[in-house]
N, C-alpha and C positions, 0 to 999 in steps of 0.2 A: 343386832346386825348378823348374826353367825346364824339365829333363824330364820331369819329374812332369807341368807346365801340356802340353806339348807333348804327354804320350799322351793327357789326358785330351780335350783338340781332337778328336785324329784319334779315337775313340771318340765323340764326339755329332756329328763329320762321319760316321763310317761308320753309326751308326744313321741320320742323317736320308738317308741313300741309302738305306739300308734298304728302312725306311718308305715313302721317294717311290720307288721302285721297285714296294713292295706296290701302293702306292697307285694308280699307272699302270695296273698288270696289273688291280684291278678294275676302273676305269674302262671300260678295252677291252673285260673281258669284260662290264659292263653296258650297253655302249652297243652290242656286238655282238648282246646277247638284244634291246634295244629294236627294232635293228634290223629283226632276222628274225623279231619278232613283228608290227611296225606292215607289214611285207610280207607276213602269209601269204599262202598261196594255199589254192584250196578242198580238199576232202578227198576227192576224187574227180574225175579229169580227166575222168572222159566217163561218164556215167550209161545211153549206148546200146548199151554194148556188155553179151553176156551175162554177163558173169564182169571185172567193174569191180575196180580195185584204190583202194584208200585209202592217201591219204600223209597224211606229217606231218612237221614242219620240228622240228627237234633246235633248239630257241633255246636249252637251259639243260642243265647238264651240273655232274653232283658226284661227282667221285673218290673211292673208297673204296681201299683195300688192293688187296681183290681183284675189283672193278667199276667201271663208271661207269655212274651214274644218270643218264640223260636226259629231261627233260622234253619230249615231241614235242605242236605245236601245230598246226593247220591252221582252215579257214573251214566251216559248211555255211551259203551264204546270207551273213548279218551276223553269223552266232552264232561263236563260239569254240569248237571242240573239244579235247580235251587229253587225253594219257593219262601216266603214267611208267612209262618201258621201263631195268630193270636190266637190263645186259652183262655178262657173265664180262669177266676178261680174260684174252688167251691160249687163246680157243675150240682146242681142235687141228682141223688138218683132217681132215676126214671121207672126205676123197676121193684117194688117192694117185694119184702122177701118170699111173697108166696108166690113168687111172678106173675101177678095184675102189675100192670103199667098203672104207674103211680102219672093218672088225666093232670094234673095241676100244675106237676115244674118238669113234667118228663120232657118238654119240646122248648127250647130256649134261642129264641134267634138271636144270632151272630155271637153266639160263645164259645163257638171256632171259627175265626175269620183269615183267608187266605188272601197276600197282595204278592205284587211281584218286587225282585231285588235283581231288575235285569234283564241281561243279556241271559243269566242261567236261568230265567224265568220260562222268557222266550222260548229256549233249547227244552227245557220241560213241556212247553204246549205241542211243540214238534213231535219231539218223543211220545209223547200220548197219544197223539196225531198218529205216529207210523206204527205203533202197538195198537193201536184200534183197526187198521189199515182204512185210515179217511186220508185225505189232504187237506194242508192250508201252510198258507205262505203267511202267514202271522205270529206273533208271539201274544204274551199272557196280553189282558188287558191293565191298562192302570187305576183302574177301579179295584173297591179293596171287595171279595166276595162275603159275603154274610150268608151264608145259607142255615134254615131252618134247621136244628139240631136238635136229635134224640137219646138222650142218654141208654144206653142197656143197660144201665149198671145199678148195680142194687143198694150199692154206697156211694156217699158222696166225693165227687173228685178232686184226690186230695197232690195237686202240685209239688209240695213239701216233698213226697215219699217216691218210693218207688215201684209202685204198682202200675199193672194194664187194665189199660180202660176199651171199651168198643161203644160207638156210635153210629148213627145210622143220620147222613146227612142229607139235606133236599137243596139243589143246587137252582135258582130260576135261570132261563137260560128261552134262548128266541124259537125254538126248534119243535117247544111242545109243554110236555107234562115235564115237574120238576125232572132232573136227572139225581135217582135217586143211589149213593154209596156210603158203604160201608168204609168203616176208620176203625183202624185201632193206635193208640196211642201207649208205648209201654216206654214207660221212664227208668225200668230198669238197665235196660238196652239202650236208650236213647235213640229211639225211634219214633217212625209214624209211618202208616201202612195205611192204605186205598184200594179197593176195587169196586168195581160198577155190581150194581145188583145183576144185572146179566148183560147180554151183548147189545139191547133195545137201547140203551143208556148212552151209549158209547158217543155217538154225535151231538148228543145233548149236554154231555159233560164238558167236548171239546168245544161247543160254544159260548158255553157259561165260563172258562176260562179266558177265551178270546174276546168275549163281549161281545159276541155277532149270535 
């Protein structure tokens, strides 16, 4: 009997460790998203130069098998912007070390995949919209984008850690030839960064976002 009381103890002590373990680890991870949300910063550091890059701050993140879903936020002004960016995980590298493009796993579709979460999705296509200086009265489309993706990177991309990574993505879009941009993704920072290969891009990129 007195063995019996003794397992049954250490069984509602080892659940309530459990539980207050689970329970910690949300915490941290909710008060880390508050964090780097009540911090963003704007979504473009400098609007003078010709070929500007757009960031966005990684506040929220959801593991799957074989991805993590990032939710990336930044400012234009007082407004919120917002996109979600799914990751492979285990990108291969694209570039062996002599720098030849490693032809066989350098090019991987939809191993970053972009959809909207919105109304900040919306204010995201705008913003890009009046930094390109185009118009349109639209927001993101509800399609989720797959564009064809090339690794730069000479190791393979490791989620786990906290390294940066660059990409070079091909977006299809109604307008023409893919709209082709550059990513980098640096997990140290909790970021994720964008710009167009040059200003030719710029309507093609805002289509393939829109869907038009």
């Amino acid at each position: 009997m007195k063995t019996t009381l003794l397992k049954a103890a250490a069984a509602v002590m080892l659940v309530s460790t459990i539980t207050s373990c689970g329970n910690n680890q949300k915490g941290s991870e909710s008060a880390t998203e508050d964090a780097l949300t009540a911090n963003l910063s704007q979504f473009v550091a400098s609007s003078t130069t010709d070929n500007p890059a757009v960031y966005l701050a990684l506040v929220n993140s959801t593991e799957a098998d074989s991805s993590i879903t990032y939710v990336g936020k930044s400012l234009n002004g007082k407004d919120t912007l917002g996109l979600q960016i799914e990751i492979s995980k285990a990108i291969p590298a694209g570039v062996f070390e002599d720098g030849n493009v490693n032809e066989e796993k350098a090019f991987q579709e939809g191993a970053i995949k972009f959809s909207s979460i919105g109304e900040e999705s919306d204010r995201f296509v705008r913003a890009i919209a009046a930094l390109y200086e185009l118009s349109t009265d639209q927001g993101m489309t509800d399609a989720v984008l797959t564009p064809l993706v090339f690794s730069s990177n000479k190791t393979v991309v490791d989620l786990t850690g906290n390294g940066t990574y660059a990409f070079k993505l091909f977006f299809a879009n109604s307008e023409g030839e893919e709209a082709e941009v550059f990513a980098e993704l640096n997990l140290y920072n909790r970021s994720f960064k964008m710009w167009a290969k040059d200003a030719a891009q710029h309507a093609r990129i805002l289509s393939a976002f829109t869907g038009n």
